[in-house]
N, CA and C of each residue as an Amber inpcrd file, in Angstrom:
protein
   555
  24.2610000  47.6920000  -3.8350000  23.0710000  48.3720000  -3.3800000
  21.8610000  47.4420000  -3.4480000  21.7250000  46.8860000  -4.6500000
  20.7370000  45.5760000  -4.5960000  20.4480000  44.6860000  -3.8370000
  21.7020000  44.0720000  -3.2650000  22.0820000  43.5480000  -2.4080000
  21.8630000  43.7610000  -1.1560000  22.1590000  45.0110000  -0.6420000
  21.4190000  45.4180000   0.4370000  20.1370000  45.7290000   0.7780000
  19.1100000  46.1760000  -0.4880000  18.0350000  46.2010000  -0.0980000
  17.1710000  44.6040000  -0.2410000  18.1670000  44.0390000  -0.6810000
  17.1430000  42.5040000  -1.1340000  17.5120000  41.8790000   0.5170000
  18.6850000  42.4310000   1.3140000  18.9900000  41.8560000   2.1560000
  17.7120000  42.0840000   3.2730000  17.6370000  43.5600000   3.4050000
  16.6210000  44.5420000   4.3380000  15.2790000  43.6300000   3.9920000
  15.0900000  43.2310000   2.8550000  13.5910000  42.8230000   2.8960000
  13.3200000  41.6820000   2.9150000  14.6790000  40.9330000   2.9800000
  14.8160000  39.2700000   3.5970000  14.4850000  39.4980000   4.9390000
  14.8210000  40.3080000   6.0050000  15.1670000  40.3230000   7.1680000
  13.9360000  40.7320000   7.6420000  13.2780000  41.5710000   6.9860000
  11.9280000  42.0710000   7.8510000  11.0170000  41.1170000   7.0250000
  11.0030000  40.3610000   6.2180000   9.7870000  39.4730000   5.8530000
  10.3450000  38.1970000   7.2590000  11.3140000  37.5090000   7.5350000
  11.8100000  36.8230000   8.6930000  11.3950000  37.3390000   9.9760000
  11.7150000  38.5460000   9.9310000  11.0200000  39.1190000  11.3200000
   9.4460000  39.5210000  11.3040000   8.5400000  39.2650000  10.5700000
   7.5340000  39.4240000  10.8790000   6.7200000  37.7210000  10.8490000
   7.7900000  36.9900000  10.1440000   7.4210000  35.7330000  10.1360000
   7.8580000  34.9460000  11.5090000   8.6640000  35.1090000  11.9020000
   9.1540000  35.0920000  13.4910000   8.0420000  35.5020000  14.3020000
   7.6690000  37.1350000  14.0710000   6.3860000  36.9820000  15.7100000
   5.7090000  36.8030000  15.0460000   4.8660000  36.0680000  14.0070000
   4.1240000  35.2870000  13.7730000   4.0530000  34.1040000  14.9900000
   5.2930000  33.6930000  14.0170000   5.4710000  32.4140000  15.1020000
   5.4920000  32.2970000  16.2900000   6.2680000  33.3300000  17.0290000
   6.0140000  33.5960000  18.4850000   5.0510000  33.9990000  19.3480000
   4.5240000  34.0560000  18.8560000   3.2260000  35.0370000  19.1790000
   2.5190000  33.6230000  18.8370000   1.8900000  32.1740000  18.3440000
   1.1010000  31.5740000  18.7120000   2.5780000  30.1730000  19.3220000
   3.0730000  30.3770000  19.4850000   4.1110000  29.2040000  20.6160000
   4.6500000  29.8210000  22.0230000   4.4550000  31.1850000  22.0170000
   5.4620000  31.5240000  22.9710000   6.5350000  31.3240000  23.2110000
   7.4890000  32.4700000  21.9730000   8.6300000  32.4900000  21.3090000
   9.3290000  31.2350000  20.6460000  10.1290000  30.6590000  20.8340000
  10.8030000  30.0400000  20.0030000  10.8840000  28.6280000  20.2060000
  10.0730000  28.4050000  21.1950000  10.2570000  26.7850000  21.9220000
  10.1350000  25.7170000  20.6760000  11.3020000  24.9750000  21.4420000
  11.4270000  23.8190000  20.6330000  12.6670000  24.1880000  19.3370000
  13.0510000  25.5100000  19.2210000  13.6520000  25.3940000  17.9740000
  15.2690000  25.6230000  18.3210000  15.2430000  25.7060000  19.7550000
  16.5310000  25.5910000  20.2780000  17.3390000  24.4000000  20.2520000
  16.5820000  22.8290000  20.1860000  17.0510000  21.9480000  19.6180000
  18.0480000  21.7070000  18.2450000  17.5430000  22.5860000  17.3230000
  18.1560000  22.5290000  16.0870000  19.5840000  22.5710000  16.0360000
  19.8380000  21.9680000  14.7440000  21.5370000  21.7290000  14.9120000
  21.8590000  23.5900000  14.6110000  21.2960000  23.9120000  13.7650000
  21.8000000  25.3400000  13.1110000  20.0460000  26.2050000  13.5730000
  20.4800000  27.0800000  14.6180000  19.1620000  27.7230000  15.0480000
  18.5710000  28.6050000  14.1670000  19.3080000  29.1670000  13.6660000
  18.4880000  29.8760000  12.4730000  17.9310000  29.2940000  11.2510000
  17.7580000  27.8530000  10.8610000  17.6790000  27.4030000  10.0190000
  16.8470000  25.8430000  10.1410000  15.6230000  26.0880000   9.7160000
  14.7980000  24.4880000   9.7650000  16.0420000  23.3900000   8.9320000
  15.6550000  22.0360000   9.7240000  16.1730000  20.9350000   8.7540000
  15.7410000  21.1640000   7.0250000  14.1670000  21.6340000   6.8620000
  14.0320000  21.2260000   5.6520000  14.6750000  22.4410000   5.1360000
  14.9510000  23.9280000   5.3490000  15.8400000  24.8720000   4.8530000
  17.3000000  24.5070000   4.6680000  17.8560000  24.2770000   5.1980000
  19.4620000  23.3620000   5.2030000  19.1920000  22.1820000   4.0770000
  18.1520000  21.6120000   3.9160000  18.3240000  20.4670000   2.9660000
  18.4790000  21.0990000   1.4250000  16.8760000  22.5560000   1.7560000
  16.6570000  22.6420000   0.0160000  17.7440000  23.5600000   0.3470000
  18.8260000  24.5050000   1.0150000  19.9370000  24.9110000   0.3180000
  20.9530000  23.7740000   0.5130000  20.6510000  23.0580000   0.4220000
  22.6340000  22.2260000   0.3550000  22.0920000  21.4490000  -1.0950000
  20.5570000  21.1390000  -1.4680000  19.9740000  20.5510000  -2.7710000
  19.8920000  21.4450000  -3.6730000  20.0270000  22.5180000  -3.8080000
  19.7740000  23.4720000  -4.7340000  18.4400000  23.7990000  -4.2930000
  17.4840000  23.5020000  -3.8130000  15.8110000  24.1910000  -4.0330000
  15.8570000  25.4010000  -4.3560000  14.4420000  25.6440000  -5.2630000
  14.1950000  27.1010000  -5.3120000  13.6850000  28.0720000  -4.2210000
  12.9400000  27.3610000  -3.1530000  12.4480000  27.6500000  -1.7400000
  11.8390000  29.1430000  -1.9670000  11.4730000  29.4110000  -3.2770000
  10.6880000  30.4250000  -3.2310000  11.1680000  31.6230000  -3.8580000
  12.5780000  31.6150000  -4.4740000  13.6440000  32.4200000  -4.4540000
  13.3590000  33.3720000  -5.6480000  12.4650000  32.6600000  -6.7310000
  12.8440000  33.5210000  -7.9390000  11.0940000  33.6270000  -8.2580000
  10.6320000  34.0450000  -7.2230000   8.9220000  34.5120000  -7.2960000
   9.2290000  35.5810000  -8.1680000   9.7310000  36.5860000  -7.6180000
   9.6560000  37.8150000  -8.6630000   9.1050000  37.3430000 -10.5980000
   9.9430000  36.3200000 -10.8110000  10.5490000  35.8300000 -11.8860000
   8.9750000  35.2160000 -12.8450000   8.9230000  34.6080000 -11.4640000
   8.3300000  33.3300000 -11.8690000   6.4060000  34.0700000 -12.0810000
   6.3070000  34.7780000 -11.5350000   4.9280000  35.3340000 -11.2490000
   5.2970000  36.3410000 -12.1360000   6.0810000  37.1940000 -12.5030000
   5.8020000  37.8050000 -13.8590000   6.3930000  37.3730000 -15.3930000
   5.7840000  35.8930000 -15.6730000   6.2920000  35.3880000 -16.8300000
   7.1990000  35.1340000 -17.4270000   8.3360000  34.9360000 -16.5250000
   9.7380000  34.5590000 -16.3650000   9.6640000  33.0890000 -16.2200000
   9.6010000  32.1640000 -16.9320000   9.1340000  30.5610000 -16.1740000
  11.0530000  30.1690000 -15.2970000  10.4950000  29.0610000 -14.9500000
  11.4920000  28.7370000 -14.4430000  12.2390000  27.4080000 -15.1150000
  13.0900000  26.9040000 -15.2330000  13.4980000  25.6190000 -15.9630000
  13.2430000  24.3290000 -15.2950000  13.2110000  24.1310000 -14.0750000
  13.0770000  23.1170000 -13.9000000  11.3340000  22.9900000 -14.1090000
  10.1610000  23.8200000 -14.0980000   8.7960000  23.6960000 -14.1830000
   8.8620000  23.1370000 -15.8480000   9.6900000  24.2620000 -16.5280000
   9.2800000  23.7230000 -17.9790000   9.9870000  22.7150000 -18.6820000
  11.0300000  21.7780000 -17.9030000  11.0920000  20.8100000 -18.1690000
  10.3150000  19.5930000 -17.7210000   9.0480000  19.8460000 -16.7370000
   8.0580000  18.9260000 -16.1160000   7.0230000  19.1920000 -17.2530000
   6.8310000  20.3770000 -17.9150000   6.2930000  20.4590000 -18.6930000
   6.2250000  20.3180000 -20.1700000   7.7370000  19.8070000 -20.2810000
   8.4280000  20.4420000 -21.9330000   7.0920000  19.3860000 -22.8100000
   6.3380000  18.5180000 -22.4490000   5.1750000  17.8260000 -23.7950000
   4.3410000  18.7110000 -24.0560000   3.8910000  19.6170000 -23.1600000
   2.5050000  20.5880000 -22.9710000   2.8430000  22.0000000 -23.6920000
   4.4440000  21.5920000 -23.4250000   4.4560000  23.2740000 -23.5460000
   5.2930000  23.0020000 -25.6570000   5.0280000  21.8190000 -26.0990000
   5.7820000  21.6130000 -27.3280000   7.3710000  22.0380000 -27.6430000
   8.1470000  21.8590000 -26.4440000   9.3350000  21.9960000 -26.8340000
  10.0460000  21.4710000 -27.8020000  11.0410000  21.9020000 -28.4650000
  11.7150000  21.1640000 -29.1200000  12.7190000  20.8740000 -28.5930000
  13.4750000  20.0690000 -29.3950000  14.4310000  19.4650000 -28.8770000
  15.9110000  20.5190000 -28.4570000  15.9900000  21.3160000 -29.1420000
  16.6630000  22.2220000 -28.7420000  16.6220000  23.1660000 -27.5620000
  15.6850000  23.7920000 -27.6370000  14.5740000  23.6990000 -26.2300000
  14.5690000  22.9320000 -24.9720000  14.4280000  22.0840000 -25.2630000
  14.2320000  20.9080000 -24.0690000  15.8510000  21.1650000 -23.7010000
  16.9560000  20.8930000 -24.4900000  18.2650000  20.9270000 -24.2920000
  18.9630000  21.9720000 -23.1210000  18.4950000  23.1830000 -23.7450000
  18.3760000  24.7110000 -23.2410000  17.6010000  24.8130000 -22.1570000
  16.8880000  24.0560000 -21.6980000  16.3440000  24.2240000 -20.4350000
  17.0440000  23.2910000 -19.5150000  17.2480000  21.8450000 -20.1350000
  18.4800000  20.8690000 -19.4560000  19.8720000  21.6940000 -18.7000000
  20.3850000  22.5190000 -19.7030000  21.8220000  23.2580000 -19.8130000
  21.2930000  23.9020000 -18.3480000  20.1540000  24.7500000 -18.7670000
  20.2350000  26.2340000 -17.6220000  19.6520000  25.5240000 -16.3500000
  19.1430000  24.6370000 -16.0790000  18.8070000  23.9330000 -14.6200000
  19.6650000  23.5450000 -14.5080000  20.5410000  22.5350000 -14.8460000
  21.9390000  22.2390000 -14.3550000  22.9400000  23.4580000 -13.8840000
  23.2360000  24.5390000 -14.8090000  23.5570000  25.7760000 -14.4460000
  23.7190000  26.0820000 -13.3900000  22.2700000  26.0860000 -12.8490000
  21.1490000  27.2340000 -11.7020000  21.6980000  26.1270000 -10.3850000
  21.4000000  24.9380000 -10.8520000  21.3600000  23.9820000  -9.6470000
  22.4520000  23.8080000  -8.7760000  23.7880000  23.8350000 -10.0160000
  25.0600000  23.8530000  -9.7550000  25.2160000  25.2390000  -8.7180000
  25.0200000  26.2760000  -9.3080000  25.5270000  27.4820000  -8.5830000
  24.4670000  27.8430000  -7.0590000  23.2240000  27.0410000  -7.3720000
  22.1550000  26.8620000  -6.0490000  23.0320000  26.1590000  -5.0520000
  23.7550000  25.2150000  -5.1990000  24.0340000  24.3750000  -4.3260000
  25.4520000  24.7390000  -3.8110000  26.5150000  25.3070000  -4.5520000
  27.2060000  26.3680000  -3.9210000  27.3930000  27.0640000  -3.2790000
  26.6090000  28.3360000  -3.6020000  25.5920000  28.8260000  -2.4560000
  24.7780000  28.9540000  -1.1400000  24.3480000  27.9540000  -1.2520000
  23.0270000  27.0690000  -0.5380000  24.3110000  26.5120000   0.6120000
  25.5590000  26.0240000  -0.0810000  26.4140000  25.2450000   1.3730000
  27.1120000  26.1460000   1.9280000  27.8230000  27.0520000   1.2200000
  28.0870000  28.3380000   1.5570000  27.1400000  29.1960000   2.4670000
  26.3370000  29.3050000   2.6140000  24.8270000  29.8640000   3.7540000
  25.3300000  28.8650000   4.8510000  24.9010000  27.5350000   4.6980000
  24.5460000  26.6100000   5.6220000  26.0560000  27.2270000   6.7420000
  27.0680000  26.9000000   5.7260000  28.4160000  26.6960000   6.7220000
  28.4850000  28.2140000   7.6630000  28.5070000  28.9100000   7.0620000
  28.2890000  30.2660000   7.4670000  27.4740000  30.2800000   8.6880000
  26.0290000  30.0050000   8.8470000  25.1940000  29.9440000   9.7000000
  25.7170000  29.3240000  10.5750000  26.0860000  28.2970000  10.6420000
  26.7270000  26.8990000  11.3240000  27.5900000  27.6540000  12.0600000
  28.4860000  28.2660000  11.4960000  30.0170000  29.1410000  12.3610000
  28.9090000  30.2360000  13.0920000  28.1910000  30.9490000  12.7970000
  27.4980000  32.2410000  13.4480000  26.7820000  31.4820000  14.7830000
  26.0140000  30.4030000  14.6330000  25.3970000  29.8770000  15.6130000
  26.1810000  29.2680000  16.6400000  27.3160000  28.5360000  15.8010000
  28.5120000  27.9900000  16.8930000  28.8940000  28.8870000  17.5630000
  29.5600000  30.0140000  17.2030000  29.8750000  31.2720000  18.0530000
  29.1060000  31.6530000  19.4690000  27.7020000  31.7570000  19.1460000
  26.7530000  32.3670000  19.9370000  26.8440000  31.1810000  21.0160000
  26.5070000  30.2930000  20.6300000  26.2720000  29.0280000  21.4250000
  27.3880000  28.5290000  22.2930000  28.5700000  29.0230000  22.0380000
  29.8130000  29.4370000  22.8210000  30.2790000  30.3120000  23.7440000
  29.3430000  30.9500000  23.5340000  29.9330000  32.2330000  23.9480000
  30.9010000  33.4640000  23.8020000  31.8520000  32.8720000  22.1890000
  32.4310000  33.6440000  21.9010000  32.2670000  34.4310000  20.5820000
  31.1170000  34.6970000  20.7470000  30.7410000  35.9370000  19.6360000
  31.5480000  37.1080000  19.5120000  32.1200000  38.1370000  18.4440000
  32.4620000  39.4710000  19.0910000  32.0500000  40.4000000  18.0440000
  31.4570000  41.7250000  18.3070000  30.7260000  42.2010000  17.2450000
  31.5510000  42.5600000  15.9590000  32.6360000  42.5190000  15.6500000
  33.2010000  42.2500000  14.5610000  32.8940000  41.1960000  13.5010000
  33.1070000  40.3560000  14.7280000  32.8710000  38.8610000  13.9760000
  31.5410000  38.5840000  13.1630000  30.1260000  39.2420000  13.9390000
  29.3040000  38.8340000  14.1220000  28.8020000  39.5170000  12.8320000
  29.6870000  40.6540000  12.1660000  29.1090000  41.8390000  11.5110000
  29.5300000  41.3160000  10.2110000  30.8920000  40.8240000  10.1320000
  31.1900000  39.7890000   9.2250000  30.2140000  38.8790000   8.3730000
  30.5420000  37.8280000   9.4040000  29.3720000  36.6090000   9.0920000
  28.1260000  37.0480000   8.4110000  27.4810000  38.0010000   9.3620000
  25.9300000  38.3460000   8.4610000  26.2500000  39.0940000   7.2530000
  27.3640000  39.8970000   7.1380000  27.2360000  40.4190000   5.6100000
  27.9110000  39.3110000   4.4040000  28.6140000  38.0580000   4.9450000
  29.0050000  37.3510000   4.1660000  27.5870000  36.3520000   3.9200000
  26.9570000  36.2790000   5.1050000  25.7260000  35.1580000   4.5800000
  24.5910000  36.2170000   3.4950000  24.4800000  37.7360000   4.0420000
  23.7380000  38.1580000   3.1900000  24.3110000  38.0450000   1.6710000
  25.9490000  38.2770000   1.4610000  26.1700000  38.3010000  -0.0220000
  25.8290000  37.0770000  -0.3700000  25.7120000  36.1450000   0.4080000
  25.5700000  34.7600000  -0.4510000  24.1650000  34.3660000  -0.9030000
  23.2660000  34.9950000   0.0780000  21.9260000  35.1750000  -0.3370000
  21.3390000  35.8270000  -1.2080000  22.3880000  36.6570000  -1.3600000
  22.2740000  37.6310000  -2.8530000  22.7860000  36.5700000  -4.0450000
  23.8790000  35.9280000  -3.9630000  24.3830000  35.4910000  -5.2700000
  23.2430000  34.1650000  -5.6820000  22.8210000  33.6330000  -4.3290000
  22.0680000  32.4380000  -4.6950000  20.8840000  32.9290000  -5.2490000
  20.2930000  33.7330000  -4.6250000  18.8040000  34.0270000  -5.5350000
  19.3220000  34.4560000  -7.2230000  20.4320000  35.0120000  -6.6640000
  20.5500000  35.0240000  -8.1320000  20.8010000  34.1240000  -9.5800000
  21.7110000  33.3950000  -8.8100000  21.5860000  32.0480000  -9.5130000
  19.8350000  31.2480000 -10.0170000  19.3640000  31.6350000  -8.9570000
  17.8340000  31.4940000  -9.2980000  17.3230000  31.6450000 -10.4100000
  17.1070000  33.6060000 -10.2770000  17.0690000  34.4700000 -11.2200000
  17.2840000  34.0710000 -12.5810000  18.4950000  34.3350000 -12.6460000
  19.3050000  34.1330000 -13.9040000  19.0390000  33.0540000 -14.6250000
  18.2880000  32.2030000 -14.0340000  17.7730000  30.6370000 -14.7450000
  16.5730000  31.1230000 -15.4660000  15.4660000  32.0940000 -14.4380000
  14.1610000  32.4650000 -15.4170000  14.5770000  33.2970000 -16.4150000
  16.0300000  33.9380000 -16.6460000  16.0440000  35.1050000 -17.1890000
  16.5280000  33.9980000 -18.7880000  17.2350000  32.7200000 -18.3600000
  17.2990000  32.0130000 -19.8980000  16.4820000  31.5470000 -20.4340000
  15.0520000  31.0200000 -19.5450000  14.0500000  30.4990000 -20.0440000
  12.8520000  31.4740000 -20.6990000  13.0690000  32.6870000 -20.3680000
  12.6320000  33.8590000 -21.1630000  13.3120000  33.9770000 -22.6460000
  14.0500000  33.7910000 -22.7000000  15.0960000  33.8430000 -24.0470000
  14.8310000  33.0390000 -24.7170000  14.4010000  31.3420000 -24.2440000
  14.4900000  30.1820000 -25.0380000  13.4800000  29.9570000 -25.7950000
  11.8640000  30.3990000 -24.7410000  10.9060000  29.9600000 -24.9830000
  10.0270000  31.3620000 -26.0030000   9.1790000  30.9640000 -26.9950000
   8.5550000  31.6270000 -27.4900000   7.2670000  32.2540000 -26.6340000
   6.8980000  33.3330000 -27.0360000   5.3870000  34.4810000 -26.0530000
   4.7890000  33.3740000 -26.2200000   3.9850000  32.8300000 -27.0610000
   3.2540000  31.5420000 -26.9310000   3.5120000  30.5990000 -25.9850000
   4.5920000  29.8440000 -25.7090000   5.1210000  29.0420000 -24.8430000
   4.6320000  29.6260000 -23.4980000   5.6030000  30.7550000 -23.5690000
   5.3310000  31.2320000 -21.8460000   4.0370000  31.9140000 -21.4930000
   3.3400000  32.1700000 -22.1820000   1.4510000  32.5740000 -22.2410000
   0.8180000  31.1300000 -21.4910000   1.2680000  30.0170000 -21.9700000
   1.0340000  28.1150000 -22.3910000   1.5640000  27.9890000 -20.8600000
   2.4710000  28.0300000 -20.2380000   3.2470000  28.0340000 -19.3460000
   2.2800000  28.5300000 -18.1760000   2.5320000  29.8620000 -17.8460000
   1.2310000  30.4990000 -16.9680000   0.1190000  30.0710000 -16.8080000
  -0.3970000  29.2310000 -18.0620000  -1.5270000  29.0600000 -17.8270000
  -1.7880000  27.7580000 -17.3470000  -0.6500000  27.1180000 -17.5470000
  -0.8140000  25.6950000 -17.1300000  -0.0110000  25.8030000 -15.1950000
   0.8730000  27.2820000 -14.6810000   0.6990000  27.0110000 -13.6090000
   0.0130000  27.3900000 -12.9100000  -1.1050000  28.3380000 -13.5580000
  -2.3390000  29.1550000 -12.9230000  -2.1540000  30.3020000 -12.5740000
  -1.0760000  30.8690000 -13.5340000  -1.1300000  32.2140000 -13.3970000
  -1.6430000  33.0710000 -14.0050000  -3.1100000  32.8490000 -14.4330000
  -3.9650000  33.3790000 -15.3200000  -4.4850000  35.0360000 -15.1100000
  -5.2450000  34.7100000 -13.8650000  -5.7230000  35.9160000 -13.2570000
  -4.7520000  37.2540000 -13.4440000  -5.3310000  37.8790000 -13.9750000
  -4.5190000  39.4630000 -13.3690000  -3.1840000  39.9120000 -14.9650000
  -3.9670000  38.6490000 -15.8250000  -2.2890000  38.9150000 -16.8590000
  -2.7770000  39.8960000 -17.3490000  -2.0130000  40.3710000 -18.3980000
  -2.1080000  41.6110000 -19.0550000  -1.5440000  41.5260000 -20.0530000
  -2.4590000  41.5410000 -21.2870000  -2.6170000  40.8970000 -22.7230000
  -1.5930000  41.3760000 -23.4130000  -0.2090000  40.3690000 -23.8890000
   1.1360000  40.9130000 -24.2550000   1.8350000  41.0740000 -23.6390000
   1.7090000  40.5580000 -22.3360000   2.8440000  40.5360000 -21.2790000
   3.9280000  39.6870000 -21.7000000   3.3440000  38.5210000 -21.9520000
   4.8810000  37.9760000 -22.3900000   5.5140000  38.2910000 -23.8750000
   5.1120000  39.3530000 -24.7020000   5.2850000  39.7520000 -25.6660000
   6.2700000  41.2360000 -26.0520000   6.9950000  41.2710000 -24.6710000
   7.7580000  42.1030000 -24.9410000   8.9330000  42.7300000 -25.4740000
   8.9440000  41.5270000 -26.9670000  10.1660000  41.5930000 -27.7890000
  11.0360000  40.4040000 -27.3010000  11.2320000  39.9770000 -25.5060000
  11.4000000  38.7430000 -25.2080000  11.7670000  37.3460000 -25.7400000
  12.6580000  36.5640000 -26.0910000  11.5590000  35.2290000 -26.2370000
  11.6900000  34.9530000 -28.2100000  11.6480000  33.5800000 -28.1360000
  11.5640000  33.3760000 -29.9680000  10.2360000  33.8830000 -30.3320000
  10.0960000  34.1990000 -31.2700000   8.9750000  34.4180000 -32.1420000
   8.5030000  33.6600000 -32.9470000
């Protein structure tokens, strides 16, 4: 069920980002070139690299840090060494199962677009493919996810208070947010 609604609101944030786009190019020109039409070069790169491409906002904007930020940060934010370790472990983790994922999408897309571009689409097929690329879009964000959800665990309310504030997520907090039993003490 998650899955499907995370899918629904992938699809209409794309489709309103689409006539965006169409609406100042006059539709899609130029993107018919692409090897995989549904998909920029730099989208195909950050999923076949692991990128976060935005994936674990939820996470990350409500005091969930992410591991690879707080290992750019681990001097500022006084990690310890154990710490630092635990954030090593869970980005490798995340990255590993990002990039899984991430090629799993690509190939998927690749076969859906080949199809079309053939001419031999058939709505079976077609019904397939998109619910296999949506589950994979589900498992990858999740892989995301699941990375802020260890760095919540690792890091102390202090840390991740330290954290926010050093990525400017100051505005709008709400005193004890990251204090919700969460997190070392």
């Amino acid at each position: 069920m998650r899955q499907t609604i995370w899918l629904l609101v992938l699809l209409l944030a794309s489709a309103s980002v689409g006539v965006a786009q169409e609406s100042k190019r006059g539709g899609y020109a130029g993107e018919e070139r692409r090897e995989i039409k549904s998909l920029s070069a730099e989208e195909v790169e950050g999923l076949l690299q692991g990128r976060g491409m935005g994936l674990a906002r939820a996470a990350e904007l409500n005091h969930y840090p992410g591991p690879h930020h707080v290992l750019e940060l681990a001097e500022r934010l006084e990690l310890t060494a154990e710490q630092r370790a635990g954030a090593q472990a869970a980005f490798e983790k995340m990255r590993a199962r990002a990039i899984l994922h991430g090629a799993k999408i690509v190939e998927l897309e690749r076969e859906l677009d080949e199809l079309f571009a053939k001419g031999q689409i058939e709505d079976a097929r077609m019904r397939e493919l998109t619910a296999e690329i949506g589950q994979a879009q589900g498992l990858l964000r999740a892989a995301h996810l699941a990375a802020h959800l260890e760095m919540r665990r690792l890091l102390s309310p202090r840390q991740i208070a330290r954290y926010d504030e050093l990525r400017g997520y100051t505005t709008g907090r709400k005193t004890g947010a990251a204090h919700d039993g969460h997190g070392k003490h």
